[in-house]
N, C-alpha and C positions, 0 to 999 in steps of 0.2 A: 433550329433550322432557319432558312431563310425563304422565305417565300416571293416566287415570281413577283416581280411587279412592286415588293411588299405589300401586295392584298392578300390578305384571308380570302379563302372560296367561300361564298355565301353559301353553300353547300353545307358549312357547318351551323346553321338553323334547321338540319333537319334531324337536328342529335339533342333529340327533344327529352331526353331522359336521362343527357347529361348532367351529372354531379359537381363534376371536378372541371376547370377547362386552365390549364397553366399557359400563356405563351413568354414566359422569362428565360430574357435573351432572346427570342425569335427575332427573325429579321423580319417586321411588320409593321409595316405605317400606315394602311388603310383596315378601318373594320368594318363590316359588312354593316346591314341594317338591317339583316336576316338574323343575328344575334339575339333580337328580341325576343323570340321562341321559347329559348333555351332556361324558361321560366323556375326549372326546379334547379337552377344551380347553386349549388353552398360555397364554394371556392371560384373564385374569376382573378386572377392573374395577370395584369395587363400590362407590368413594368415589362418591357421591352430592350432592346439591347442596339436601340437606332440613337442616333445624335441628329433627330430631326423632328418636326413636329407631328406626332400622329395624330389621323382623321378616327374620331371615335362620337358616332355616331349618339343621340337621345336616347338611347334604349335600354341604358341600364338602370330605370324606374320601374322595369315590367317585372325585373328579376328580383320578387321579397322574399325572396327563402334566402338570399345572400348573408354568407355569415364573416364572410373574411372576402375585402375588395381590396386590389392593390392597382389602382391607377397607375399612366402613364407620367413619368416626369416631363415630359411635353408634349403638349397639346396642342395645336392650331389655334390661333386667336382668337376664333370667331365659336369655338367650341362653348357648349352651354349642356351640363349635363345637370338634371332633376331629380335627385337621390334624395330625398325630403322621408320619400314613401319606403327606405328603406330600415323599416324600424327593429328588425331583424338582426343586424350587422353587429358585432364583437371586435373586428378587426379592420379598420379604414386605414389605409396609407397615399399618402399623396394626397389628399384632399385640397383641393386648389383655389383658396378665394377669389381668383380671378374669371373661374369656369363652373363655380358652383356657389349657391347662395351660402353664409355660415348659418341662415335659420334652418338650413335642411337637417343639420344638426339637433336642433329641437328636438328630434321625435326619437334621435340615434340613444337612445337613454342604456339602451345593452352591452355600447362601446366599451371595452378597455382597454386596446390599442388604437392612437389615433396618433396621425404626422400631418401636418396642415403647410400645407406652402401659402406663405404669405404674399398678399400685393398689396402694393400702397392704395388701390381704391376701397380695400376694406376698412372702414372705421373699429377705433379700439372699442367704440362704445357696440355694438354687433358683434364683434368677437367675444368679448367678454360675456356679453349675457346667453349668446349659444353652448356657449363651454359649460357655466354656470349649472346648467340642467343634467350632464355627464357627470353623473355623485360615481359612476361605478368604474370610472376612467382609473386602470392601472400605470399605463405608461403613455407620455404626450410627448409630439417632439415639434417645435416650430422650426420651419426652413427659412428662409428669407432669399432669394433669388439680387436681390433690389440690394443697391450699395447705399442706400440710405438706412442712415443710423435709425435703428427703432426701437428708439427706448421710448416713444409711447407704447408700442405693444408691451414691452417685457417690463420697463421700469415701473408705472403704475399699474402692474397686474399681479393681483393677487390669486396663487396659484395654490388655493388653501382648498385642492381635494383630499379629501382623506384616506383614501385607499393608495393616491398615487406613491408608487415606487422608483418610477423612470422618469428624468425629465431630459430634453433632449435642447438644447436652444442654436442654434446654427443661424445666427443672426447679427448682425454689427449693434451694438452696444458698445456706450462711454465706461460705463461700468456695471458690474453686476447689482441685482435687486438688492433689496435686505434682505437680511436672516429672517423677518415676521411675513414675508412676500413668498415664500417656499414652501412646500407641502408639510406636515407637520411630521409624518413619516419616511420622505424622500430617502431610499437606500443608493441609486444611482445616479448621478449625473452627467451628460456629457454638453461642453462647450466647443465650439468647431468655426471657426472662423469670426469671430465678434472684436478684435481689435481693441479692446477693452485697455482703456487708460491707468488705470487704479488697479493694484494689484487683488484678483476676487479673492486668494487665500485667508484674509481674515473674515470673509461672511461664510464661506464655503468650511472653515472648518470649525465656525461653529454649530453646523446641523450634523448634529449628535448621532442621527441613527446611518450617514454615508458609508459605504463600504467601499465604493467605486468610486475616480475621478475619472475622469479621460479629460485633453486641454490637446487640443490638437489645432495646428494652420494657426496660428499667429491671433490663439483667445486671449494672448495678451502682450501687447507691446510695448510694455516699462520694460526696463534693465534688470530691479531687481525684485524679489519675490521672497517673501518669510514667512514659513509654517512655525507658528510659534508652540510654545508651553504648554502640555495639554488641551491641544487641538486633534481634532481627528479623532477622537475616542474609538471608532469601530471600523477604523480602517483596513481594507484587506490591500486595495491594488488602488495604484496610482499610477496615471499615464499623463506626460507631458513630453509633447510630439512635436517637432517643427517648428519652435518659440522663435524668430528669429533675432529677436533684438533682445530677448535673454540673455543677460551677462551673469548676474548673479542672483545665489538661490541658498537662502541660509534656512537649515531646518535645527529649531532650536531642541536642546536634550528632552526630552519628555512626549516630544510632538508624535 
């Protein structure tokens, strides 16, 4: 729905034994500060369906029974939310180093869904040691908004969780990490826009346990590309989407 104004009625802090609150896809740019209330909520929803910056007010520090957060992909500038105290949480999307500290992280130890939008005033060395703490993290996706190349994030980071199954990277990179920089376990990957100089398929098919690729928007602008000899061992599905400077693509017998 779209709401007057795109304000939520602060009206909705008196649904104080709300559970559930989805507003995906709503037409809503302002949120109340009457939200605070809404203390026993487990599910909050906030990816929105505007191309503009939404007002979202400090309040979702009060809410610790939160188990699954899905943030706004934009936010006002000036926005500063405190989710530190949210030690509850299983499922964090959008998380934004530019509107939330990465130590809030620290205490998120329950996580196993987590998407982080990167800004360039996050240091690698904070990133790094918040994540460090998530042993129970299943799937991770870094965003990067910034056309700055960031292979200090990806290239010296070692992403040696051991539960992880998903990695997600939507980032500009020269080239992909190593094979010893990857989760030990990794079953999926996906790369989405990284403009990657060096073709990844020779690190990418050495981790043994991948089922899934996905290479979508231009993760890699060489010409040519070879899946060699006994690579891929456990592959089911492979998607390569939008390559545009893709000319050629040899997959040797065995691959």
């Amino acid at each position: 729905v779209k709401f007057e104004g795109g304000k939520l009625s602060s009206s909705i802090g008196g649904l104080i034994h709300l559970r559930f609150l989805s507003l995906y896809k709503a037409g809503v740019s302002h949120l109340p500060s009457t939200m605070r209330n809404l203390k026993l909520l487990l599910y909050l929803n906030l990816n929105v369906a505007i191309h503009e910056p939404v007002h979202v007010p400090n309040v979702l520090k009060e809410m610790l029974e939160l188990r699954n957060l899905f943030l706004p992909w934009l936010m006002h500038d000036k926005t500063k939310l405190d989710l530190g105290d949210l030690v509850n949480l299983e499922h964090l999307w959008c998380f934004s180093t530019q509107h939330s500290s990465v130590t809030d992280l620290l205490r998120m130890t329950k996580l196993r869904y987590l998407s982080v939008s990167l800004s360039e005033r996050c240091t690698f060395e904070t990133l790094s040691s918040s994540l460090r703490e998530l042993r129970n993290l299943e799937t991770l996706h870094f965003i990067s908004t910034s056309k700055t190349i960031m292979d200090d994030y990806v290239g010296k980071f070692d992403l040696d969780f051991v539960h992880l199954k998903e990695l997600g990277l939507t980032v500009r990179m020269s080239k992909i990490p190593d094979q010893h920089q990857f989760p030990p376990h990794l079953e999926h990957i996906y790369l989405f826009y990284c403009r990657m100089e060096e073709d990844p398929m020779p690190i990418l098919e050495r981790l043994l346990h991948l089922k899934s690729v996905k290479l979508r928007y231009d993760t890699f602008v060489g010409r040519r590309m070879v899946c060699s000899k006994g690579g891929f061992p456990q592959l089911r599905a492979l998607e390569i989407y939008k390559q545009s400077e893709l000319e050629e693509w040899i997959v040797e017998e065995g691959s």
